[in-house]
C-alpha positions in Angstrom: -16.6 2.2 2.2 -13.6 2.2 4.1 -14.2 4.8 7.6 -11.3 6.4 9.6 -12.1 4.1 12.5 -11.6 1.2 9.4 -7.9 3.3 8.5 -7.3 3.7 12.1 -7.4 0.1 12.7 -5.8 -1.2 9.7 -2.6 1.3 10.2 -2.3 0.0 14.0 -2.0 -3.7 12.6 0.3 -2.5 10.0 2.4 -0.5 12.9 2.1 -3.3 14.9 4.1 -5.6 12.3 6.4 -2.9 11.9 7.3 -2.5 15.2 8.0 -6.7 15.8 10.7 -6.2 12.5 12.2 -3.2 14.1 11.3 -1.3 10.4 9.9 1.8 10.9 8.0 2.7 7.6 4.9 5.0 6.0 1.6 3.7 6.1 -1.5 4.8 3.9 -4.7 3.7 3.5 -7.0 4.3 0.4 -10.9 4.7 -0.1 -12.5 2.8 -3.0 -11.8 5.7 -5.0 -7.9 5.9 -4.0 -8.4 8.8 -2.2 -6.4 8.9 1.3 -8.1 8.1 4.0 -5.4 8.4 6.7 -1.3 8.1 6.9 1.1 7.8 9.4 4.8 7.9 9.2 6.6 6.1 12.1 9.4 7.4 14.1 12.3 7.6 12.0 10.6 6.2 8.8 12.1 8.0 5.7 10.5 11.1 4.1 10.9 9.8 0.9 8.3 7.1 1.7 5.9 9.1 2.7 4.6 9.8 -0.9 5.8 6.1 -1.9 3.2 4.6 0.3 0.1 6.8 -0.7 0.8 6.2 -4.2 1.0 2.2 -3.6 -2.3 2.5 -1.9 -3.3 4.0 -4.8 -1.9 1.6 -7.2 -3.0 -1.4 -5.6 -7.0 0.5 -5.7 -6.5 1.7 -9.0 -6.3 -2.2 -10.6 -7.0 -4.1 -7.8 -4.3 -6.0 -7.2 -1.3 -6.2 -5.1 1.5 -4.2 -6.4 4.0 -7.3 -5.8 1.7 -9.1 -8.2 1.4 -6.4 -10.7 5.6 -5.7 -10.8 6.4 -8.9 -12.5 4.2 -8.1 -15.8 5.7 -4.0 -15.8 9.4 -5.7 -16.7 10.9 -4.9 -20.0 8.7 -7.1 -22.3 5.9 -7.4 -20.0 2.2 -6.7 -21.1 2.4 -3.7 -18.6 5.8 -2.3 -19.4 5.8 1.6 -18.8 2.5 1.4 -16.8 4.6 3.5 -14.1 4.5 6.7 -16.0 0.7 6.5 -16.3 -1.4 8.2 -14.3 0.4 11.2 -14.0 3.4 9.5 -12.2 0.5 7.7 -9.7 1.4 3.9 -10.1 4.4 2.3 -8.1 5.6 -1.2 -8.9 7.1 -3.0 -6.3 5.6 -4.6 -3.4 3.8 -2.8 -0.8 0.6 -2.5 -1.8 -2.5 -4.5 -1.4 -6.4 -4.1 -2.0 -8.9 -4.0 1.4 -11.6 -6.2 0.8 -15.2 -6.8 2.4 -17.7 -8.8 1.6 -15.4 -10.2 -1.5 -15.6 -6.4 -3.0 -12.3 -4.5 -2.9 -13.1 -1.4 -0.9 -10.1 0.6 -0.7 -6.3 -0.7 -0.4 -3.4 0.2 1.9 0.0 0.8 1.1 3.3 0.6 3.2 6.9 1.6 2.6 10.2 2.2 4.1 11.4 -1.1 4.3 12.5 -3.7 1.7 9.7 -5.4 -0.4 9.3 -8.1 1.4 9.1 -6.3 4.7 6.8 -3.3 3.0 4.5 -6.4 2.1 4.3 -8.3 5.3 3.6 -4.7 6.8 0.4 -4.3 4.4 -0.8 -7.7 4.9 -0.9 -7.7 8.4 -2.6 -4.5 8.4 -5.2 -5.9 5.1 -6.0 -8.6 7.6 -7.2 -6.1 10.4 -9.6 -4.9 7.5 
């Protein structure tokens, strides 16, 4: 179970990170069941990410497993080519996304955009760490 405190905290790490690569971006964080459990969109942050980084949150829940891990295998020719129109429009493919784990059980996931995918990643992972 993943509370709001747990949300709160993750999405101050995540801000945190942010903040020290000057990238303002979204921030979400997911229950076990994908549901949103909080978001926050930084100062200046683009609007476009907002839904971006709720649905990579969700992604990263709904198959447990980072979404920079799971972009590789939705390439033309992949085993999960088109997996992005699936779940009514739900999944995102690039990285950003990453599972919350306690215990060794995935409990939720956050997900982070408005930067590139590299800086998206290093967002969530230094607010998965806080988890």
């Amino acid at each position: 179970m993943i509370t709001l405190n747990d949300a709160k905290r993750v999405i101050a790490a995540a801000e945190k990170k942010a903040q020290e690569i000057g990238q303002p971006v979204n921030i979400a964080v997911a229950d076990a069941g994908g549901n949103l459990v909080a978001h926050v969109r930084m100062d200046e942050a683009w609007i476009g990410s907002i839904d971006i980084s709720i649905k990579k949150a969700y992604t990263s829940r709904a198959f447990d497993i980072a979404t920079k891990d799971l972009a590789p295998h939705c390439q033309s020719g992949g085993q999960f080519f088109g997996i992005h129109a699936s779940n009514n429009g739900r999944i995102m493919i690039f990285a950003g996304g990453i599972p919350l784990k306690r215990n060794g059980k995935i409990a939720g996931a956050i997900g982070v955009s408005g930067g590139s995918g590299e800086q998206d990643h290093a967002v969530a992972e230094a607010g998965a760490a806080a988890f």
